[in-house]
C-alpha positions in Angstrom: 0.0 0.0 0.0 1.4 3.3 -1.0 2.1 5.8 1.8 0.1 4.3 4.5 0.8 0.8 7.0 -0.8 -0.1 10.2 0.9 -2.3 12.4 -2.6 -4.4 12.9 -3.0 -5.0 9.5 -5.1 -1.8 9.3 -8.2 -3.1 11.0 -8.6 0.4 12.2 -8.7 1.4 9.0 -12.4 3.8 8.2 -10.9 5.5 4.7 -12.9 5.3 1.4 -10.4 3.3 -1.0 -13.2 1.1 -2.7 -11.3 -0.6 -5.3 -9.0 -3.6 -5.1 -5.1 -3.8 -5.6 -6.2 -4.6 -9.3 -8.4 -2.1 -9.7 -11.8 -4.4 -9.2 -14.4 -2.3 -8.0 -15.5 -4.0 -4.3 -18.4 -5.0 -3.6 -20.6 -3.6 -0.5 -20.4 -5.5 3.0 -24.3 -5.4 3.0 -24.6 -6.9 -0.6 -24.8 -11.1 -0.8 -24.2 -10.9 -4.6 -22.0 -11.3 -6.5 -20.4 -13.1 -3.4 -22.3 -14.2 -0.8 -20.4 -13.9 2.4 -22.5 -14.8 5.6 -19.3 -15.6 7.5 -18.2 -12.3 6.9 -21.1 -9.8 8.1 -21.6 -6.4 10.0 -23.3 -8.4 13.1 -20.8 -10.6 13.5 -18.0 -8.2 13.0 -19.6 -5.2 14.4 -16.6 -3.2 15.4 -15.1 -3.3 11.7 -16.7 -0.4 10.0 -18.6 -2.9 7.6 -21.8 -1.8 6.2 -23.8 -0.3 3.7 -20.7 0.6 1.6 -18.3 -1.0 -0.6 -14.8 0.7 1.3 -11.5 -1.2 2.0 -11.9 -2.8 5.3 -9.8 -5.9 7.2 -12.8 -7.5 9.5 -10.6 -10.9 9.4 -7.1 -9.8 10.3 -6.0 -10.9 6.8 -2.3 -8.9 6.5 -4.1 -5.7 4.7 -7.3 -4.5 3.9 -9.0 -6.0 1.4 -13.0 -5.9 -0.1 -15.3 -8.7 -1.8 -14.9 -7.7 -5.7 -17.8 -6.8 -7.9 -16.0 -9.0 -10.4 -18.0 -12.5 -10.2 -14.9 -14.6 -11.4 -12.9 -13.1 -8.2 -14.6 -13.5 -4.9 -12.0 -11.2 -3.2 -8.2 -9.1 -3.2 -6.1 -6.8 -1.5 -6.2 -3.4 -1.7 -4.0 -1.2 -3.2 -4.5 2.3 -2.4 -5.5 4.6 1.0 -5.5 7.8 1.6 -3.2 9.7 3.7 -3.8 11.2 6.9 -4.9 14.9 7.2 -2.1 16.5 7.9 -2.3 18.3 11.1 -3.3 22.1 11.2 -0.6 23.3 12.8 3.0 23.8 11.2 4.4 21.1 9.7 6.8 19.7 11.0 10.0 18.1 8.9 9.2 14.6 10.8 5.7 14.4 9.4 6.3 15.7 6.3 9.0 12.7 6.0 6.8 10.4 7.6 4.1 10.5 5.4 6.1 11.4 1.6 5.6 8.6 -1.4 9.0 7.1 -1.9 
């Protein structure tokens, strides 16, 4: 993932990246088609951030975050972007600005 890691494997992650690392579109936690995924659902994950939306999440502690695709040949994948954090309001700082540059 480009600019962005958690050390949880970014289960704490509540961004809006909705596509896969292949660019699939994902498909919403709420929707059962075109994967059905009762194993995999707000009530039994309900500290996620699953829902009625199709973002980027990692309910399962798989090593990233990752969506069910919209593609019915591929039931799921990685994702491969997030967005950054806000940078604070305040001056910038060298240390962020290092911290959080694309190499």
């Amino acid at each position: 993932m480009t600019g962005c890691t958690y050390e949880d494997g970014e289960a704490d992650y509540r961004g809006t990246a909705a596509m896969s690392e292949s660019g699939r579109a994902c498909q919403s936690w709420s929707a059962q088609t075109p994967h059905p995924h009762q194993d995999v659902t707000a009530a039994l994950y309900p500290t996620a951030g699953l829902g009625a939306h199709s973002y980027c999440r990692n309910p399962t502690g798989e090593a990233g975050l990752w969506c069910y695709t919209m593609d019915p040949l591929v039931t799921w994948e990685f994702c491969g972007a997030c967005e950054l954090p806000a940078p604070p309001t305040h001056t910038h700082t060298r240390a962020y600005a290092r911290a959080h540059t694309d190499s």
